[in-house]
C-alpha positions in Angstrom: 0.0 0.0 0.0 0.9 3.6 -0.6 1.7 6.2 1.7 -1.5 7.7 3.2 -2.3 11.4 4.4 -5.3 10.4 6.3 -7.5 7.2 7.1 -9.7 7.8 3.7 -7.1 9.4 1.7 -3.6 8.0 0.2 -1.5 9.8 -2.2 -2.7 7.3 -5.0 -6.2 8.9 -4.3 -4.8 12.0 -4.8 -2.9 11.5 -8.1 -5.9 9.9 -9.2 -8.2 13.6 -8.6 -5.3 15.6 -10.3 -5.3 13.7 -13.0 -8.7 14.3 -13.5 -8.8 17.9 -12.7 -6.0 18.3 -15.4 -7.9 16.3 -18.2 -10.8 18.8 -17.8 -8.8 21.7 -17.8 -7.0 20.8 -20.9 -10.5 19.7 -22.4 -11.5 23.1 -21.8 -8.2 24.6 -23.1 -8.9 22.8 -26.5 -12.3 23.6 -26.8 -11.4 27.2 -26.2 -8.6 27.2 -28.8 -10.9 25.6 -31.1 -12.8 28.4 -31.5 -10.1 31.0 -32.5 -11.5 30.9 -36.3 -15.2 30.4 -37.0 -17.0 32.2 -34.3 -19.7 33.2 -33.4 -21.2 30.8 -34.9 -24.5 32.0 -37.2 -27.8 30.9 -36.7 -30.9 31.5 -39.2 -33.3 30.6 -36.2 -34.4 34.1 -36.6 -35.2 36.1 -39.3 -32.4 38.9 -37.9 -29.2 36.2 -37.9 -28.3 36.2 -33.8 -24.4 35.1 -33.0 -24.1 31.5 -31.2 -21.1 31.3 -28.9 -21.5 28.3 -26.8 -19.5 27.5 -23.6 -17.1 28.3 -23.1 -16.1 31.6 -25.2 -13.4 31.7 -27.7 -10.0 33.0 -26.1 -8.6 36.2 -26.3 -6.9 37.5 -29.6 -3.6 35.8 -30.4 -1.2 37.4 -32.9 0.7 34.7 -35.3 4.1 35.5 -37.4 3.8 34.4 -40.1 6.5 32.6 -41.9 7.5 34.8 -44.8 6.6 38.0 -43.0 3.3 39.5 -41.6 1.3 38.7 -38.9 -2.2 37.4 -38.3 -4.1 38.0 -35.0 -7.6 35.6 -34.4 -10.0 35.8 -33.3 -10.6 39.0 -35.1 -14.1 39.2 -35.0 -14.5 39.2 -38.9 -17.4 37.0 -40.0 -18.2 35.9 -43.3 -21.5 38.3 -44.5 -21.5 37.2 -48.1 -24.7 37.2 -49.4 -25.8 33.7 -49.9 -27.6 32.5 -53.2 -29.9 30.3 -52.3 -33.3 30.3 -50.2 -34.4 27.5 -47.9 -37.1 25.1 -49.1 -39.2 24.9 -45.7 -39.3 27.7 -43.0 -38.3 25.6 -40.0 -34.5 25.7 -39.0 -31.4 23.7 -40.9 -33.7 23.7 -43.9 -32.1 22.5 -47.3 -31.1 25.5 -49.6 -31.9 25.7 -53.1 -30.3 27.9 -55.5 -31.5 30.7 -56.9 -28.7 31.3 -59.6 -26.0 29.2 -60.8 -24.8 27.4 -57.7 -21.5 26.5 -59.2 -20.6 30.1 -59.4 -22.1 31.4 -57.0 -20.4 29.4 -54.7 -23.6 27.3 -52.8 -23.6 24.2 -51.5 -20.6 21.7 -52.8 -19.2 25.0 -54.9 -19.0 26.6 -51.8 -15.6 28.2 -51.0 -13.9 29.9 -48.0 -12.6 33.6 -48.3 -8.5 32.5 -47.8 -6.3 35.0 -48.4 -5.7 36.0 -52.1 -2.3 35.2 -51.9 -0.4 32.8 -53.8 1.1 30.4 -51.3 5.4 29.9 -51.2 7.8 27.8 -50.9 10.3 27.2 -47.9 12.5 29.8 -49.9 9.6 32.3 -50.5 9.2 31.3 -54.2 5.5 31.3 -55.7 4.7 27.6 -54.7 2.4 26.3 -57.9 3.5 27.6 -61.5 3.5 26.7 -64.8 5.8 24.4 -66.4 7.0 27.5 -68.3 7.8 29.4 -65.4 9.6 26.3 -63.7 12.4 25.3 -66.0 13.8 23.0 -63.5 10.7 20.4 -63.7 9.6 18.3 -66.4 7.2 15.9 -66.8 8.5 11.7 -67.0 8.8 10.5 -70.6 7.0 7.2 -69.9 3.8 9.4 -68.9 1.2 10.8 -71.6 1.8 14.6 -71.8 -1.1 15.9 -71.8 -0.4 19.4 -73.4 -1.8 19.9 -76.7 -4.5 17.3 -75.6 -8.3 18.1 -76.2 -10.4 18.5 -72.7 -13.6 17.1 -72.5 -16.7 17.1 -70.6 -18.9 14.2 -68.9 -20.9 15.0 -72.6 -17.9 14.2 -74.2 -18.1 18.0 -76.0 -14.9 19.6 -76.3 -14.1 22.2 -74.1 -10.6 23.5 -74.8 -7.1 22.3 -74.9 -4.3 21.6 -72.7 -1.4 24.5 -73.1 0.6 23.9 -69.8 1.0 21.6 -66.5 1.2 23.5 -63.1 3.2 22.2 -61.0 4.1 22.0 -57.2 7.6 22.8 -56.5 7.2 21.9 -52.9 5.7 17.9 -53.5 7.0 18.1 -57.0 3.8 16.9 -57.9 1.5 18.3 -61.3 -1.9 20.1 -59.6 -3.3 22.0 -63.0 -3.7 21.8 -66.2 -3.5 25.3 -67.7 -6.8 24.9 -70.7 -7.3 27.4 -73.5 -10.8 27.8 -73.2 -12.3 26.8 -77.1 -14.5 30.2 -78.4 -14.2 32.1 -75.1 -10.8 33.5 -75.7 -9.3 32.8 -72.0 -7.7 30.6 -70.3 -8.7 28.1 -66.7 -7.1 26.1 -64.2 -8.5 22.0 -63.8 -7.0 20.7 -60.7 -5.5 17.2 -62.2 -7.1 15.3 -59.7 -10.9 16.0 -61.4 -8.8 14.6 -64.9 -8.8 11.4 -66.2 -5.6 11.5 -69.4 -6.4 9.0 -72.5 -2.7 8.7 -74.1 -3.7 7.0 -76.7 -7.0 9.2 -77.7 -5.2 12.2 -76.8 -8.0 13.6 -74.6 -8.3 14.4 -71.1 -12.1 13.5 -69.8 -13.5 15.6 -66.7 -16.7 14.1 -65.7 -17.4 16.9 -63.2 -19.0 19.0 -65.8 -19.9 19.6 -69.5 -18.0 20.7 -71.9 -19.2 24.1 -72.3 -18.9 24.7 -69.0 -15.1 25.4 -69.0 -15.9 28.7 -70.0 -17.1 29.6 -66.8 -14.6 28.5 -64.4 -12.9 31.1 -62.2 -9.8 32.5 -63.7 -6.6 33.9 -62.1 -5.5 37.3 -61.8 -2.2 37.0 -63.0 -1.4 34.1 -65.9 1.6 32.1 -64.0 0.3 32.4 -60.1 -2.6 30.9 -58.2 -3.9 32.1 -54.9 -5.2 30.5 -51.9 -8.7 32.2 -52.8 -8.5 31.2 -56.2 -7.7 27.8 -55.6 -10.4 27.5 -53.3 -13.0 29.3 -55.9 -11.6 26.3 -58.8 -11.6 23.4 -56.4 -15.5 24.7 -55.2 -16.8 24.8 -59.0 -15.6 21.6 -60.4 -17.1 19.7 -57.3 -20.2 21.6 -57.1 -20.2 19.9 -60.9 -20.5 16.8 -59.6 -24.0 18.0 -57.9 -25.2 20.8 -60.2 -23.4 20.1 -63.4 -26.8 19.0 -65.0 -30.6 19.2 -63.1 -30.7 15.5 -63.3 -27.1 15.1 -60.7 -29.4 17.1 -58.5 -32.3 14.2 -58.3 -32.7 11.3 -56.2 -31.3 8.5 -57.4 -34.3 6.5 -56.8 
């Protein structure tokens, strides 16, 4: 037996309780923390949105250094008032939205994106991150793979919406995240993140099934022509998912 303080207590005992008095206090230290981005929360139990906080109440403002210069402070306060596209179907609480524009652009639903910072995001030595093949003249793409530059893009229709005129890359995971597309007709150019692609060598196409073919025209586009930003990717990852949903009325249907 352990050594004991009194007749009902031993030092085991005692362990024990401030063990358990330090798991709830770092419980509560996480759930604070937790709440540094996101809150208040928004609820549309009201016609006048009313701020949810919860228990217990995010932490004081922290500032952050960033990592190639600048600095960050949350919480900030700053919520996201966006007007949003879409109308519920039933007027009880948490009912489904449904859009009252084009969802995919508008940014409802599975094309919805968060407001990041437009940005593009760098390397360890503060180099722009993703570029173009052009731009990176130290990457190339492995012979024994199809390159698909120069390769028509097609929809889940199978209707040609552009071709392939450069491979962005990730000098960070040396890994290909874009294919740059000449939009056909529309006189501009869009990102596809390589991960919505499917490349046919031997056809020389490139299938997206995420959408149709005419709607490349309408992806989002970048500001400059050889950077991405965080809000931009976020904006092109958004619209080809939301494809997979809104793409055509009948994605939108029960399946049964």
């Amino acid at each position: 037996m352990g050594p004991a303080f009194t007749a009902n207590i031993d030092l085991a005992q005692v362990v024990l309780y401030v063990f358990w008095a330090f798991f709830a206090g770092l419980i509560y230290y996480l759930h604070r923390e937790n709440k540094r981005e996101g809150y208040p929360l928004l609820s549309d139990r009201t016609n006048e949105r009313v701020s949810v906080i919860g228990f217990p109440a995010p932490p004081a403002p922290k500032t952050y250094l960033l990592p190639h210069g600048g600095t960050v402070s949350v919480p900030n306060g700053k919520a996201d008032n966006r007007e949003i596209k879409a109308r519920p179907v039933a007027v009880w609480p948490g009912a489904p939205l449904e859009p009252t524009g084009n969802p995919m652009v508008d940014g409802v639903g599975p094309a919805a994106f968060a407001e990041r910072s437009d940005h593009p995001d760098l390397t360890y030595e503060g180099h722009v991150k993703i570029v173009p093949l052009r731009v990176a003249g130290d990457f190339y793409l492995e012979a024994r793979d199809p390159d698909p530059r120069g390769m028509a893009i097609v929809g889940t229709d199978r209707v040609v919406g552009g071709t392939i005129v450069d491979v962005w890359v990730d000098r960070s995971e040396y890994l290909a995240r874009y294919f740059e597309v000449d939009v056909a007709g529309a006189g501009r150019r869009v990102l596809v993140p390589v991960n919505f692609c499917r490349v046919d060598g031997a056809r020389r196409t490139v299938k997206v099934n995420a959408i149709l073919g005419s709607q490349f025209a309408a992806a989002p586009a970048t500001k400059l022509p050889d950077q991405v930003t965080f809000l931009e990717e976020d904006r092109i990852m958004g619209y080809y998912g939301g494809g997979y949903l809104y793409a055509t009325p009948a994605r939108a249907e029960p399946l049964l």
